[in-house]
N, C-alpha and C positions, 0 to 999 in steps of 0.2 A: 368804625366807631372810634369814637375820641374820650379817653379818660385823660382828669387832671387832679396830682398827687399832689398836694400842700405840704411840704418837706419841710422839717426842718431839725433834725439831725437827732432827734431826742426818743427815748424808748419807745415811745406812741407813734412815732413815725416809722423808728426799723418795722413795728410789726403791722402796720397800713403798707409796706413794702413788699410786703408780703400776700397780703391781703389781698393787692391789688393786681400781683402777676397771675394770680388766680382765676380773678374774674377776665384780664386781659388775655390772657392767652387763650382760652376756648373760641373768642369774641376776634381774635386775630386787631386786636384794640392798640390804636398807639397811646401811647401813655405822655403827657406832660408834665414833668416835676419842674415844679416852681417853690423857691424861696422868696420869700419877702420880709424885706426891712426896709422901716421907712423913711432910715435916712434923718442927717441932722447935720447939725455942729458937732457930735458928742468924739471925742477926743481919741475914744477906740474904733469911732467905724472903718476906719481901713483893717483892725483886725478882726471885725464882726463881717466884714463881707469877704476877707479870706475865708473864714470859719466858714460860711455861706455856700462859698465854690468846693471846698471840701465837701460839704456836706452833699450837694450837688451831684459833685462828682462819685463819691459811696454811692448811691441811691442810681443812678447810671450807669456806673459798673452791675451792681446788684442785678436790675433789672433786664441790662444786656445779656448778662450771660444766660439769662432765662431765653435769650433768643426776640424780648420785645423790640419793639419799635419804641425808641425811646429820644426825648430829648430837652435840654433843661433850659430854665429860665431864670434869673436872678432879677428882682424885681425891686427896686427900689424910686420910690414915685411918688415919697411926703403922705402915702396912707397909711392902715393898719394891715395887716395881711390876713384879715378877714375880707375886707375892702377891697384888696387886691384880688384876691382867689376870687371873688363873685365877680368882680369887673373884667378880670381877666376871661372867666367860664364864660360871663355872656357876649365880650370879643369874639371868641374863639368857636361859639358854640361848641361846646362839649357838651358830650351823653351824660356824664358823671363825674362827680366831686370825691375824691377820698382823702378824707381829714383823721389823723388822728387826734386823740381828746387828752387831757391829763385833768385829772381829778382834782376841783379845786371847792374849797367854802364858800360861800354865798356871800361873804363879807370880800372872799377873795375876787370873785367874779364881779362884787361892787368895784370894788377899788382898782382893781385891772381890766376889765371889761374881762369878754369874752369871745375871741377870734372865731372860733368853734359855734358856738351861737349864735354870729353874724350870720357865718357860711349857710348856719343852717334855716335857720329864718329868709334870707334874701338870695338864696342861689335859686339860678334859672333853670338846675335841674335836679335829679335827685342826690342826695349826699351820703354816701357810705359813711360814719364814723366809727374808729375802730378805737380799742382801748389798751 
């Protein structure tokens, strides 16, 4: 089995990290953490996708030492990383999606979309969300 972990560095992820050695490890499951950004002009991205490999990197360590089969992916490919997690699941075919969520207002979710809601709506498999 194939799980992919949508990383990206923030409290809803450390505990999808968690979440996810859970179900991987009985399942003997490799795990794929992916970050995505989607890239631009914007004048910090050389230290938003430092931040990225860090973040990466945590979630790898973390996971390793659980004993998983682990390994990461830095995604940056002009989409949203809703976009990416579902294009990449149905590349890769994977069994499972684990996304963490963060709690947003409805005006928030207008105005920013919602990553978490893409996954969940257009992924090609099931999607754990954790909070």
């Amino acid at each position: 089995m194939k799980f992919v972990l949508g990383y990206d560095g923030s409290n809803s992820a450390k505990e999808a990290l968690e979440v996810i050695a859970k179900y991987a490890t009985p399942l003997n499951a490799s795990v794929e953490v992916i970050c995505s950004r989607e890239g631009g002009t914007s004048s910090t991205e050389d230290d938003e996708i430092q931040k990225a490999r860090e973040h990466l990197a945590f979630a790898a360590n973390s996971l390793g030492e659980k004993g998983l089969s682990v390994k990461t992916r830095l995604l940056v490919r002009g989409v949203t990383p809703g976009e990416d997690i579902v294009n990449f699941a149905k590349d890769t075919k994977v069994d499972a999606i684990f996304i963490g969520i963060k709690k947003r207002s409805k005006v928030g979710k207008l105005v920013f979309g919602s990553n978490a809601q893409y996954v969940i709506l257009n992924a090609p498999c099931p999607v754990m969300t954790i909070k």
